[in-house]
Backbone as JSON Lines, residues from 0, in Angstrom:
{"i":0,"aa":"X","n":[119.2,137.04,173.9],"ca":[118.53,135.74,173.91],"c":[117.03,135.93,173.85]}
{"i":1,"aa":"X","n":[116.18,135.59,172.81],"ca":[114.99,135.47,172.98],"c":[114.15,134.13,173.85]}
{"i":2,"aa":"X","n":[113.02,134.84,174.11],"ca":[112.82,133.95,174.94],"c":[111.15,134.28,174.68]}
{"i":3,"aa":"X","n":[109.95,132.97,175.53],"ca":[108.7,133.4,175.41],"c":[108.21,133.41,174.1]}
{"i":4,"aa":"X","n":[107.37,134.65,173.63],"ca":[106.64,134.68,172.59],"c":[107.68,135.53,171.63]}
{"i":5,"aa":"X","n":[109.18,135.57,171.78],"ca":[109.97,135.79,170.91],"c":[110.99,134.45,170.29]}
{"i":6,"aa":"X","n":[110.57,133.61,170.95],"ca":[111.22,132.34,170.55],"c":[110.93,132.11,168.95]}
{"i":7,"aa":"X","n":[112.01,131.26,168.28],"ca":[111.14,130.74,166.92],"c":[110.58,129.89,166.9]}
{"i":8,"aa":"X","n":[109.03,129.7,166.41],"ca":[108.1,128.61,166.64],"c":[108.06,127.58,165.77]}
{"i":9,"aa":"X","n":[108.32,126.24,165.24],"ca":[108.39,125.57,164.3],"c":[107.04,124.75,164.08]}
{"i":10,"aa":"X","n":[106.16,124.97,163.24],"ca":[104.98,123.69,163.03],"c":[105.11,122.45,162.85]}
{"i":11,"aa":"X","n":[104.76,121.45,163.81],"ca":[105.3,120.46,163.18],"c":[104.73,119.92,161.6]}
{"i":12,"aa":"X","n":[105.31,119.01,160.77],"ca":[104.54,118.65,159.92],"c":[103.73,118.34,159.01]}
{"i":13,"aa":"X","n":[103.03,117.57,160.18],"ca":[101.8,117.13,160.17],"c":[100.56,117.71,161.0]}
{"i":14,"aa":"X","n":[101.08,119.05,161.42],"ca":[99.71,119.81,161.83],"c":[98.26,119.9,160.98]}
{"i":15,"aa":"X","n":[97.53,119.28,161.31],"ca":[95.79,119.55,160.66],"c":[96.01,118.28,159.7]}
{"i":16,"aa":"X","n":[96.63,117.51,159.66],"ca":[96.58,116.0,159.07],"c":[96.5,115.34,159.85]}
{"i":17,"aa":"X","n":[95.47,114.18,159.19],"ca":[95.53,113.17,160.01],"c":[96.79,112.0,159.9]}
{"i":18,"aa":"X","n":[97.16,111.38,161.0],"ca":[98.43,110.83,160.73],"c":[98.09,109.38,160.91]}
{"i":19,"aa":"X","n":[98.27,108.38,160.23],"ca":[98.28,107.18,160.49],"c":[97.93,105.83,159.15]}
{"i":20,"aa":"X","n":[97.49,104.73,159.26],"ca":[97.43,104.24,158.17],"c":[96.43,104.5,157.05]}
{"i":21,"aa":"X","n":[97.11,104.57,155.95],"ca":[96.16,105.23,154.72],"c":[95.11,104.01,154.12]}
{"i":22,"aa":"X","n":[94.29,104.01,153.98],"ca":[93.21,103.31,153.77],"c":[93.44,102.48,151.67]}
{"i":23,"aa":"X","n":[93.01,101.11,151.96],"ca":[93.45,100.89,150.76],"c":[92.46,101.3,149.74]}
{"i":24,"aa":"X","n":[92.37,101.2,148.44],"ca":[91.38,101.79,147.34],"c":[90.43,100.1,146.9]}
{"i":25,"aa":"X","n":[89.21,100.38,147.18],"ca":[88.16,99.25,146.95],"c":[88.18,99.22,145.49]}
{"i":26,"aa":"X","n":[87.53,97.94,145.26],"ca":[87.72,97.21,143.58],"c":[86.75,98.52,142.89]}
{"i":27,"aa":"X","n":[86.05,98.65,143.12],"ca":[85.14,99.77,142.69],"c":[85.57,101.21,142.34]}
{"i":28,"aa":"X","n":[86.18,101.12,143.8],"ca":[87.06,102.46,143.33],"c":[88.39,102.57,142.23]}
{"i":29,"aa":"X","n":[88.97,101.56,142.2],"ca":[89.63,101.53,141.57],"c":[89.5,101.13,139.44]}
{"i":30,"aa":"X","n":[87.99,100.37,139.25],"ca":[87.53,100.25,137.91],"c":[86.91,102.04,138.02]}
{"i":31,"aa":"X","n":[86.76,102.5,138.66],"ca":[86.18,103.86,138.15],"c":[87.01,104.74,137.81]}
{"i":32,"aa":"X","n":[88.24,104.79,138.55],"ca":[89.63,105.54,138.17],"c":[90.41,105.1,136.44]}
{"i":33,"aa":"X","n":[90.04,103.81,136.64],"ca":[90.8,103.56,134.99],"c":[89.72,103.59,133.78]}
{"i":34,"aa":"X","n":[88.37,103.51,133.9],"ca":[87.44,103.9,132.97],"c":[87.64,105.24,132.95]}
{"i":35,"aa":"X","n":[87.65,106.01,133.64],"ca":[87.9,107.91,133.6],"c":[89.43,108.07,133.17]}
{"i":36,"aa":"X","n":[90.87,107.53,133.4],"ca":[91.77,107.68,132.79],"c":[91.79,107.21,131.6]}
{"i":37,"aa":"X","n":[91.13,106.29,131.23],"ca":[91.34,105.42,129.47],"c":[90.57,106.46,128.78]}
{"i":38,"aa":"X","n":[89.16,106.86,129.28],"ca":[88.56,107.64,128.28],"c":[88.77,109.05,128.47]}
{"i":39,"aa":"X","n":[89.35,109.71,129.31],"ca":[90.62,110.91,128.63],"c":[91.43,111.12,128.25]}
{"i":40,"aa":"X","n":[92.25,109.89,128.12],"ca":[93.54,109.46,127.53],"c":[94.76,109.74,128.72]}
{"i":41,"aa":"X","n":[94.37,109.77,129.57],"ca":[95.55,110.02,130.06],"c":[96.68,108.71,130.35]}
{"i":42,"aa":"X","n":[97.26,108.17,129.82],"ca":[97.76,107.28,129.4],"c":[99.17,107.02,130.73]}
{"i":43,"aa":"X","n":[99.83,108.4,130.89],"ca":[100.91,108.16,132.16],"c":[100.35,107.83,132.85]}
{"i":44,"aa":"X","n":[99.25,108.56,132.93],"ca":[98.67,107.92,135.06],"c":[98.3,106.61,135.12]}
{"i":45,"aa":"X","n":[97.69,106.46,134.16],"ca":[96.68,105.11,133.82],"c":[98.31,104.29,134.27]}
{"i":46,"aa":"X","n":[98.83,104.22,132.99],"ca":[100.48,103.57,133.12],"c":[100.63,103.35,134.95]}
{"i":47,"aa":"X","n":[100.93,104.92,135.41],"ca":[101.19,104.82,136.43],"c":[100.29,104.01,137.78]}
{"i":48,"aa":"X","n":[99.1,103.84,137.57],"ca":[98.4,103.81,138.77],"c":[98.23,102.05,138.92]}
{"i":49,"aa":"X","n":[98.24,101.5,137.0],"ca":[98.51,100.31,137.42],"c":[99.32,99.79,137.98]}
{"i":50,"aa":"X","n":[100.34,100.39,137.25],"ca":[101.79,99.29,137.75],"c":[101.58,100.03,139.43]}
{"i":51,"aa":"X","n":[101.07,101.09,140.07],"ca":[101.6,101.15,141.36],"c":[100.56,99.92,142.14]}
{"i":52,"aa":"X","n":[99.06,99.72,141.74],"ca":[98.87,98.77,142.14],"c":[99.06,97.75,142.32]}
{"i":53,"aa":"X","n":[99.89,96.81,140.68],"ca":[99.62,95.5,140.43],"c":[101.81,95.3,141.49]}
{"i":54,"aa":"X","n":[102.56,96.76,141.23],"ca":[103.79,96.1,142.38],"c":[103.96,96.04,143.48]}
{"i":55,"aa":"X","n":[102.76,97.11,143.86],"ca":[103.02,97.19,145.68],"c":[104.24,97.65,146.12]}
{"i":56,"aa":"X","n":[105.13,98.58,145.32],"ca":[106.18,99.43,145.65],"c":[105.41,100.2,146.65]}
{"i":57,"aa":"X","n":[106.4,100.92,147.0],"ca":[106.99,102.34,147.85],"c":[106.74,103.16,147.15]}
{"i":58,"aa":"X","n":[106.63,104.51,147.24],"ca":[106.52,105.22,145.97],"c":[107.77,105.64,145.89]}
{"i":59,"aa":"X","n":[108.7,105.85,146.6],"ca":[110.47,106.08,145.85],"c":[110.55,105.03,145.28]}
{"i":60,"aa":"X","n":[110.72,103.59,145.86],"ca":[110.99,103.1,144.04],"c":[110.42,102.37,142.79]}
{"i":61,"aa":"X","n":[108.84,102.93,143.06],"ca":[107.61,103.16,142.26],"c":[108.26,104.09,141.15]}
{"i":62,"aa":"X","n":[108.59,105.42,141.83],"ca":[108.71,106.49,140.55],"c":[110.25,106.72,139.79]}
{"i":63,"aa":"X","n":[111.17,105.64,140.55],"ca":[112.35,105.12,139.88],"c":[112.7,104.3,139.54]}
{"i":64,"aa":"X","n":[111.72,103.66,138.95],"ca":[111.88,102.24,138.22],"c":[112.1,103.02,136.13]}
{"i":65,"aa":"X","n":[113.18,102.01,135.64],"ca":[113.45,102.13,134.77],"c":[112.56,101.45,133.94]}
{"i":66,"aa":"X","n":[112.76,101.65,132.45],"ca":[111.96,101.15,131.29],"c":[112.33,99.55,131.55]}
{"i":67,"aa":"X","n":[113.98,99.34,131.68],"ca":[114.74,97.85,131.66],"c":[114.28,96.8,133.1]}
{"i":68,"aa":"X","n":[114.06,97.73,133.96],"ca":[112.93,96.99,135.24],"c":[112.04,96.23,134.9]}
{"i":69,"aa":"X","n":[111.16,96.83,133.85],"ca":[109.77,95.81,134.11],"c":[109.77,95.45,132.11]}
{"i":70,"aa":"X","n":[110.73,95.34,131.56],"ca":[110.58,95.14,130.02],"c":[111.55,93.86,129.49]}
{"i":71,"aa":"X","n":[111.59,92.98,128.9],"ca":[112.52,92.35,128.69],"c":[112.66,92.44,126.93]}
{"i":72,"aa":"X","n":[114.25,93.34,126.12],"ca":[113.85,93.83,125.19],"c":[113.03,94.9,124.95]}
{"i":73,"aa":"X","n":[111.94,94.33,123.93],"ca":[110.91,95.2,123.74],"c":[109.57,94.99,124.13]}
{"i":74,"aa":"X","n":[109.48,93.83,124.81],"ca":[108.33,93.43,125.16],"c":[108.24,93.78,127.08]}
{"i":75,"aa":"X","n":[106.87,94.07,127.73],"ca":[107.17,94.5,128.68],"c":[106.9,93.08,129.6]}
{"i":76,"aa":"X","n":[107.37,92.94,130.69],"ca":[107.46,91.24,131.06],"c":[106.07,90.84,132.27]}
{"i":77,"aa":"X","n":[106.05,89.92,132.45],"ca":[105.08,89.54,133.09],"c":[105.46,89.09,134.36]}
{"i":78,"aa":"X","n":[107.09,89.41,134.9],"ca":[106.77,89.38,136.46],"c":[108.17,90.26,136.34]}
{"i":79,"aa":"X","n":[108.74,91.06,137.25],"ca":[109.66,92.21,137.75],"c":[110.34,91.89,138.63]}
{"i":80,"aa":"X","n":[111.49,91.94,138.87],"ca":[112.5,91.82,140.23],"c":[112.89,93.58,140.83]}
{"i":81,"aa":"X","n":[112.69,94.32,141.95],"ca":[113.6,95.3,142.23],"c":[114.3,95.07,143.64]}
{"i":82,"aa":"X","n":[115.12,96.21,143.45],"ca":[115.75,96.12,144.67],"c":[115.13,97.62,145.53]}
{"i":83,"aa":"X","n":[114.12,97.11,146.57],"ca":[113.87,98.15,147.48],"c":[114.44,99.39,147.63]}
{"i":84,"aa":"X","n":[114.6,100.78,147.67],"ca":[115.99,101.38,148.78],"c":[115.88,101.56,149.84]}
{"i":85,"aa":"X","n":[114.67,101.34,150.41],"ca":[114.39,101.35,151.85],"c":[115.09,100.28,153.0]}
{"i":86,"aa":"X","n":[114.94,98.79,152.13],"ca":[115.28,98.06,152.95],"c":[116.66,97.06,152.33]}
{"i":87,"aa":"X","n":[117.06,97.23,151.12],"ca":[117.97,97.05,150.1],"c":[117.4,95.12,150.09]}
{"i":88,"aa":"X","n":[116.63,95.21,149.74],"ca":[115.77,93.64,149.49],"c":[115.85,93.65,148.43]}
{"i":89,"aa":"X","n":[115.77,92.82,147.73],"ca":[114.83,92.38,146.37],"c":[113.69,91.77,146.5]}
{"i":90,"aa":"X","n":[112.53,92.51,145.86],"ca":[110.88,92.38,146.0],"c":[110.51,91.95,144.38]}
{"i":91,"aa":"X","n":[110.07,90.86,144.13],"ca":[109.3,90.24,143.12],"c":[107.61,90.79,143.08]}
{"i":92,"aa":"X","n":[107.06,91.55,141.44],"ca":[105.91,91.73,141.49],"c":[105.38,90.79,140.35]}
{"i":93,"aa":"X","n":[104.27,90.37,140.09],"ca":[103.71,90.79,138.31],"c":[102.87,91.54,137.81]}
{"i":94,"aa":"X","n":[102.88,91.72,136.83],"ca":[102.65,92.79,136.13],"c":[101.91,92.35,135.37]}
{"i":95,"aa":"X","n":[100.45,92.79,135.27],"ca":[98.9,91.6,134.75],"c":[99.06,92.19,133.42]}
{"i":96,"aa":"X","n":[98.0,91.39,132.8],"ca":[98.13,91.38,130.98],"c":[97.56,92.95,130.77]}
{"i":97,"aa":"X","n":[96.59,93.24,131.55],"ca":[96.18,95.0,130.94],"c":[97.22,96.0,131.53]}
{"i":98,"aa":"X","n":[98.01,95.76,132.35],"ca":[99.05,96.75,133.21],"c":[99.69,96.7,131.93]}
{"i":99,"aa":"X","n":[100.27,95.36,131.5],"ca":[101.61,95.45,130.63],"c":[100.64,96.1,129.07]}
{"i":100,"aa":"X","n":[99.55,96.05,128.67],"ca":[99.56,96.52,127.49],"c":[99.08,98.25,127.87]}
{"i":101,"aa":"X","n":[98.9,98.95,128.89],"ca":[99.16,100.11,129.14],"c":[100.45,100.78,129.07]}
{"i":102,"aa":"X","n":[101.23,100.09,129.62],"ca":[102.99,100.18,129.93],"c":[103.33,100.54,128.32]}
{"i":103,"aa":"X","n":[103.46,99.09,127.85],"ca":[103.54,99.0,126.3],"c":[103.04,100.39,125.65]}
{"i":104,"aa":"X","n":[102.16,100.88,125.54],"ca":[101.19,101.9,124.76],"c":[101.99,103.41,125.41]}
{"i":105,"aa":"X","n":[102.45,103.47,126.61],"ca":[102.89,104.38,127.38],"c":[104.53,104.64,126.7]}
{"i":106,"aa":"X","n":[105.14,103.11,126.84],"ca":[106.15,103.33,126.6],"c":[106.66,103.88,125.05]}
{"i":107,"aa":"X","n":[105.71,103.73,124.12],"ca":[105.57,104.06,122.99],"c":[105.79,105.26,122.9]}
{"i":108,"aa":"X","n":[104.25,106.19,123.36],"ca":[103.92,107.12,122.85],"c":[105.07,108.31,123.57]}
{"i":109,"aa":"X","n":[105.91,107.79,124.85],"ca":[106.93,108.65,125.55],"c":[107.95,108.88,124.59]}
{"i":110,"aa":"X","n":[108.13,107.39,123.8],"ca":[109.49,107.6,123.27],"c":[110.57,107.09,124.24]}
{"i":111,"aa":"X","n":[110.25,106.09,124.98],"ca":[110.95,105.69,125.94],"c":[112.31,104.74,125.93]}
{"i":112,"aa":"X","n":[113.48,104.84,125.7],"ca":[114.35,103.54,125.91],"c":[114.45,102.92,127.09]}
{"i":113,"aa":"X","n":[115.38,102.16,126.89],"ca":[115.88,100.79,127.84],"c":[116.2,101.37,128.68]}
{"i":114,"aa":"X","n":[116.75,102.42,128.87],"ca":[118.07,103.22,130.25],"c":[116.69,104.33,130.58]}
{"i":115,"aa":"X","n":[115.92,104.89,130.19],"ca":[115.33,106.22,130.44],"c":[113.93,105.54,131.61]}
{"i":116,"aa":"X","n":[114.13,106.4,132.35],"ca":[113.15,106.26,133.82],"c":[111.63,106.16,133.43]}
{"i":117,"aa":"X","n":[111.02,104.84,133.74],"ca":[109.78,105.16,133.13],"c":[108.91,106.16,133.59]}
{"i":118,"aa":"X","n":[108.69,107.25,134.51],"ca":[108.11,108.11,134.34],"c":[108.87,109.58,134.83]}
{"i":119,"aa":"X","n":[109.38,109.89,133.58],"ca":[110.4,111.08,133.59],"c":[109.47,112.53,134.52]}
{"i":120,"aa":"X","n":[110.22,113.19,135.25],"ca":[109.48,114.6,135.25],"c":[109.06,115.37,134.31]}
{"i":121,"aa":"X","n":[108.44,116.3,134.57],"ca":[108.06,117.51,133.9],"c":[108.84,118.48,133.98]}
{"i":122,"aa":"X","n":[109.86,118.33,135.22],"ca":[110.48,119.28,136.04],"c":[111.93,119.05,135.76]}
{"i":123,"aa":"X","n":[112.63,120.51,135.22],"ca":[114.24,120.42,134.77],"c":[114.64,119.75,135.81]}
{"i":124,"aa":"X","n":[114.74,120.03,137.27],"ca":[115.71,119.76,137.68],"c":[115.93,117.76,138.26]}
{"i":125,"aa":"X","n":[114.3,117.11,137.67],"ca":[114.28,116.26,138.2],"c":[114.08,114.78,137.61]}
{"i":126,"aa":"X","n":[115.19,113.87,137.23],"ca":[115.08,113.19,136.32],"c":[113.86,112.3,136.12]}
{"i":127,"aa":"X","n":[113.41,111.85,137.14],"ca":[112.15,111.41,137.11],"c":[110.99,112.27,138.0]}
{"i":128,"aa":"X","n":[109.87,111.51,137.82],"ca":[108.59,112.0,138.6],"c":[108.97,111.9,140.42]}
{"i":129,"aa":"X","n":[108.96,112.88,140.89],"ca":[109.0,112.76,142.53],"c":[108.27,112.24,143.68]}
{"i":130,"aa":"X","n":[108.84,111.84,144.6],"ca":[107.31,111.21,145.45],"c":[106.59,112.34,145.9]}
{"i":131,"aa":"X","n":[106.8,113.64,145.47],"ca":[106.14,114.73,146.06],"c":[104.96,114.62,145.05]}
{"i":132,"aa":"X","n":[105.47,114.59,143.62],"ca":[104.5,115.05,142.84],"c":[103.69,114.1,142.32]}
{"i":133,"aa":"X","n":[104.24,112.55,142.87],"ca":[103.38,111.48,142.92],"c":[102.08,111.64,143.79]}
{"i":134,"aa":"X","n":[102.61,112.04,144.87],"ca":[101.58,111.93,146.13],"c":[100.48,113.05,145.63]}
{"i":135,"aa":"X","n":[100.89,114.2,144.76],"ca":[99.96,115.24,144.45],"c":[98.88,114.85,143.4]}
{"i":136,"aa":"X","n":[99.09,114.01,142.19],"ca":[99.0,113.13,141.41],"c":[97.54,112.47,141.98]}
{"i":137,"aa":"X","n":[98.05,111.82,142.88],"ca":[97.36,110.85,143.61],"c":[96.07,111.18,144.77]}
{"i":138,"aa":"X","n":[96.77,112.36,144.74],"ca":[95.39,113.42,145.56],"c":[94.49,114.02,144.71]}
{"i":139,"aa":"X","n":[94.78,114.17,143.59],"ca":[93.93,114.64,142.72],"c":[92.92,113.02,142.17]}
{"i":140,"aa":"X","n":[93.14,112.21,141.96],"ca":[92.37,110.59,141.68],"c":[91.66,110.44,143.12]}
{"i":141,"aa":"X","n":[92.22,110.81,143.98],"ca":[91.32,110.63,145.04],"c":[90.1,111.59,145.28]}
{"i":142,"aa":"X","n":[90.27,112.88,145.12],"ca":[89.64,114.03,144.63],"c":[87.93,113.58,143.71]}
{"i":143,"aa":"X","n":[88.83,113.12,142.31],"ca":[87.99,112.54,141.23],"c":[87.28,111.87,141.38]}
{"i":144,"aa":"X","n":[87.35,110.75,142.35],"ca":[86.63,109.68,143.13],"c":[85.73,110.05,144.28]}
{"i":145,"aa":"X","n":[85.38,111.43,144.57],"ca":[85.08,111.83,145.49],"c":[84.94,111.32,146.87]}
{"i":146,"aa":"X","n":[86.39,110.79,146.88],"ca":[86.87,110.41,148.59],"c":[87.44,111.41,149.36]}
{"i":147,"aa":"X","n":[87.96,111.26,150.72],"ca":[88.87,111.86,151.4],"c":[89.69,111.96,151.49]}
{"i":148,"aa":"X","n":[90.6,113.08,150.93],"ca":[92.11,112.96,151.15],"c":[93.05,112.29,152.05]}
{"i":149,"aa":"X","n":[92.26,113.0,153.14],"ca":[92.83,112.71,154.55],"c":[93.01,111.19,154.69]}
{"i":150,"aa":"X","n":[92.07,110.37,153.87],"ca":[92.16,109.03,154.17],"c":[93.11,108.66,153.52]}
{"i":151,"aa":"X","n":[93.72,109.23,152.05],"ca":[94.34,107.97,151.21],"c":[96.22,108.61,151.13]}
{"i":152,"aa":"X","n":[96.26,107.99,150.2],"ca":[97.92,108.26,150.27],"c":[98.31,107.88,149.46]}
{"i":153,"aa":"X","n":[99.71,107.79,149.02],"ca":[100.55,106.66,148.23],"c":[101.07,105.64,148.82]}
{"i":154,"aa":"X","n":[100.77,105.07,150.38],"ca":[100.61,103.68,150.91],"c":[99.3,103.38,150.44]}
{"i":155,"aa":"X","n":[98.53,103.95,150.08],"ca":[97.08,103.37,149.86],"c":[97.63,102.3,148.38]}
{"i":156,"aa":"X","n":[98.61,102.78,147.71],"ca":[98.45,102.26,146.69],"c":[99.51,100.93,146.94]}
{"i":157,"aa":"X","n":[100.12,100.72,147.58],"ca":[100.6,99.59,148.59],"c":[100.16,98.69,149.29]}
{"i":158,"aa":"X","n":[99.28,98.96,149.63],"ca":[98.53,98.64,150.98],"c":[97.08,97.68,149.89]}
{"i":159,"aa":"X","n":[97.2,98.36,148.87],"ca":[95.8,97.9,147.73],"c":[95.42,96.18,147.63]}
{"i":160,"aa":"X","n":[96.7,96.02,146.62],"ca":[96.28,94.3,146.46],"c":[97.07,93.12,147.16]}
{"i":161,"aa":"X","n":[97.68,94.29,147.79],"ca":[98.5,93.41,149.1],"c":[96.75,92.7,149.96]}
{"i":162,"aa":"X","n":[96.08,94.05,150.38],"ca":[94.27,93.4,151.36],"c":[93.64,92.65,150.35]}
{"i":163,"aa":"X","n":[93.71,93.0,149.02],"ca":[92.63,92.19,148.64],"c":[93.26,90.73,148.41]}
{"i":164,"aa":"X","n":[94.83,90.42,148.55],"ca":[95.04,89.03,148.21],"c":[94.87,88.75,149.26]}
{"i":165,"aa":"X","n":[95.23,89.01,151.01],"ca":[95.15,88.58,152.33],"c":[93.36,88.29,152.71]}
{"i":166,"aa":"X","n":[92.24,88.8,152.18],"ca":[91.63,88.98,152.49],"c":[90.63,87.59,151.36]}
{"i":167,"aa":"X","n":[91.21,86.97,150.35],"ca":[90.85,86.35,149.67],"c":[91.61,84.86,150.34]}
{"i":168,"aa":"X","n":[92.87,84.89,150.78],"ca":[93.29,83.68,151.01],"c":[93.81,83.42,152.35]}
{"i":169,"aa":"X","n":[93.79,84.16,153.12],"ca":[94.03,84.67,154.35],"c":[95.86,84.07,154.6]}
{"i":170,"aa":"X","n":[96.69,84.19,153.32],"ca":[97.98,83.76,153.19],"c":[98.75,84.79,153.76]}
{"i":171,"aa":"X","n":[99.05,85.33,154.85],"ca":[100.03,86.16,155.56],"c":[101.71,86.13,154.8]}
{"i":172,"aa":"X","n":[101.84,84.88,155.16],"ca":[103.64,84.89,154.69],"c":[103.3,84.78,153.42]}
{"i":173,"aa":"X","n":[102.5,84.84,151.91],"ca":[102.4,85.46,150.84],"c":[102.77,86.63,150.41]}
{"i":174,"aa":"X","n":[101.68,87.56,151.08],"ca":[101.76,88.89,151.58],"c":[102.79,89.62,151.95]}
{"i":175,"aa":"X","n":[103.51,88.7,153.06],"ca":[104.81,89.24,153.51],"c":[106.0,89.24,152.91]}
{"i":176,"aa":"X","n":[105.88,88.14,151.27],"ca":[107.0,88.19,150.34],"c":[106.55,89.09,149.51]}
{"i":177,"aa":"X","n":[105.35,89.17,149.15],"ca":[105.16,90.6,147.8],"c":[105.23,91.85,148.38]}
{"i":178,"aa":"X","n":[104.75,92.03,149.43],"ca":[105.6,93.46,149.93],"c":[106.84,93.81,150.36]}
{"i":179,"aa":"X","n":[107.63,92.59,150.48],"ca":[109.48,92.61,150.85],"c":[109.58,92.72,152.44]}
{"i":180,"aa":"X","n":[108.71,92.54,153.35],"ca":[108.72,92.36,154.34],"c":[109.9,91.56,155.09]}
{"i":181,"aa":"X","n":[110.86,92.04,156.14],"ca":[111.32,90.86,156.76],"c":[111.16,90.06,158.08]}
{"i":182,"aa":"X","n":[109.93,90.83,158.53],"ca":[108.93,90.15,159.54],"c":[107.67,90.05,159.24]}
{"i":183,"aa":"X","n":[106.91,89.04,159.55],"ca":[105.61,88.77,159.78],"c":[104.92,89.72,160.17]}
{"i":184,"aa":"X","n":[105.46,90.12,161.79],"ca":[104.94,91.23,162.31],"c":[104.71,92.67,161.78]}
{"i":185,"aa":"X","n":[105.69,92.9,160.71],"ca":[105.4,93.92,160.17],"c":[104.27,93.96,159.24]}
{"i":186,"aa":"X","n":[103.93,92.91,158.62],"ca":[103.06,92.66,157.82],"c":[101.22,92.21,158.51]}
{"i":187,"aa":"X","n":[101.58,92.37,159.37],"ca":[100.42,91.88,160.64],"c":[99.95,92.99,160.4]}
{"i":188,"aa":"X","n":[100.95,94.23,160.83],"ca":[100.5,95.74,161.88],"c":[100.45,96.56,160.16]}
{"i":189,"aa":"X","n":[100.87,96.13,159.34],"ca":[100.73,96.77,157.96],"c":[99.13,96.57,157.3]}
{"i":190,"aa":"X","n":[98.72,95.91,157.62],"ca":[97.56,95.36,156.26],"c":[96.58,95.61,158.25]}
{"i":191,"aa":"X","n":[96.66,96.21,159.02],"ca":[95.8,96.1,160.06],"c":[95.02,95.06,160.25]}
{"i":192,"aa":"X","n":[95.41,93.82,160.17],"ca":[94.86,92.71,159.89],"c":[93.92,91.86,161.1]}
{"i":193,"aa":"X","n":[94.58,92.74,162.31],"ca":[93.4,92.03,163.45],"c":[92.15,93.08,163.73]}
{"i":194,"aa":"X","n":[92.05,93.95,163.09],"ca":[91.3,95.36,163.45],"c":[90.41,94.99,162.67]}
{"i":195,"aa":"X","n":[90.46,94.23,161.62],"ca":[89.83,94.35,160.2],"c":[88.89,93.15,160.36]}
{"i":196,"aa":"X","n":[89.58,92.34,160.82],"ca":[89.16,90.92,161.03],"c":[87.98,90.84,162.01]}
{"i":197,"aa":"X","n":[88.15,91.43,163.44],"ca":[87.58,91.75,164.23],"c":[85.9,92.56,163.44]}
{"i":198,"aa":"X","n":[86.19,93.44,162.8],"ca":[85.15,94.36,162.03],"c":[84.37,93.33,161.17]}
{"i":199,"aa":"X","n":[84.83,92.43,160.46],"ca":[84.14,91.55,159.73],"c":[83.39,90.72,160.61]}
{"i":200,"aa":"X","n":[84.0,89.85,161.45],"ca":[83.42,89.16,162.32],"c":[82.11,89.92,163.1]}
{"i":201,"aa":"X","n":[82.48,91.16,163.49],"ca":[81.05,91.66,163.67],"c":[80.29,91.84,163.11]}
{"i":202,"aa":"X","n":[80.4,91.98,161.93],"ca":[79.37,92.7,160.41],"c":[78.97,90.76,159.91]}
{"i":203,"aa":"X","n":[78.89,90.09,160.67],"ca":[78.69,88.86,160.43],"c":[77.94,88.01,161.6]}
{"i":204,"aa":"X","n":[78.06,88.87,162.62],"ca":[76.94,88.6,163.95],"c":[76.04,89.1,164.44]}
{"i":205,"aa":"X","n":[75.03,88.62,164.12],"ca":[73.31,88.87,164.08],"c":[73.03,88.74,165.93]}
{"i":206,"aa":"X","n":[72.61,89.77,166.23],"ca":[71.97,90.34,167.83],"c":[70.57,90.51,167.63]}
């Protein structure tokens, strides 16, 4: 029996990360990411980074959404139905006029049908793009932007125009249907909405 400093030691995790809510991406930050993807062409990410903004998915079923998800025919559609797998909901997004003519241009140049995953891997063994290699993806745009890793995530890209619509109309149960929420409360403690509020209100009182 080992015992002491012969025991096996397991790391957790999340050792030397910070753990907690990922910070959303400002309007700024986000026109600087798609001027630098359009004019290198990188056309998947671009693809990708809209639609992860404009649905406010998860990134599992962000990176398993099919061509027939967000296309009706051949044209790509202007609002989306999925079914969560997290919470087996159905979550309604739309999908704005420059998302869908990226999609469109994406779905082209892939060679994409009706049945084929809109963003396939690179990787044999994996029919589509992974949330591993999403999240890596996504560390590198954060990188580019010269932010902090530590701060952002692939909830950041969730978390995005979910704040900026709460923060424009202060509509909670809005909010709480475009992210598939089935409490309020979750959507309270999600968008940190009294922390935030509190912060404004100070940045608005003169001492």
């Amino acid at each position: 029996m080992e015992t002491g400093s012969n025991a096996t030691h397991h790391e957790p995790w999340n050792k030397g990360k910070i753990v907690g809510q990922k910070a959303p991406f400002k309007l700024k930050d986000i026109w600087a990411l798609r001027v630098r993807l359009q004019m290198e062409g990188r056309l998947r990410e671009l693809a990708l980074f809209n639609l992860g903004i404009d649905s406010k998915l998860r990134g599992c079923d962000l990176v398993a959404l099919k061509v027939r998800d967000v296309c009706h025919g051949e044209q790509v559609a202007a609002r989306a139905i999925v079914l969560q797998h997290k919470t087996q909901r159905p979550v309604q997004f739309e999908i704005t006029a420059a998302t869908r003519e990226v999609l469109a241009a994406w779905i082209k140049q892939a060679g994409l049908r009706s049945d084929d995953f809109l963003f396939p891997s690179r990787l044999h063994e994996s029919p589509h793009l992974g949330t591993r290699q999403y999240a890596r993806i996504l560390g590198h745009w954060v990188t580019e932007l010269g932010l902090d890793r530590a701060d952002y995530g692939t909830h950041s890209m969730r978390r995005t125009k979910a704040t900026l619509i709460y923060r424009r109309t202060k509509n909670l149960r809005a909010v709480q249907l475009l992210l598939g929420h089935s409490k309020l409360e979750l959507t309270v403690r999600y968008l940190g909405i009294e922390v935030d509020d509190a912060l404004e209100l100070s940045e608005q009182t003169e001492i």
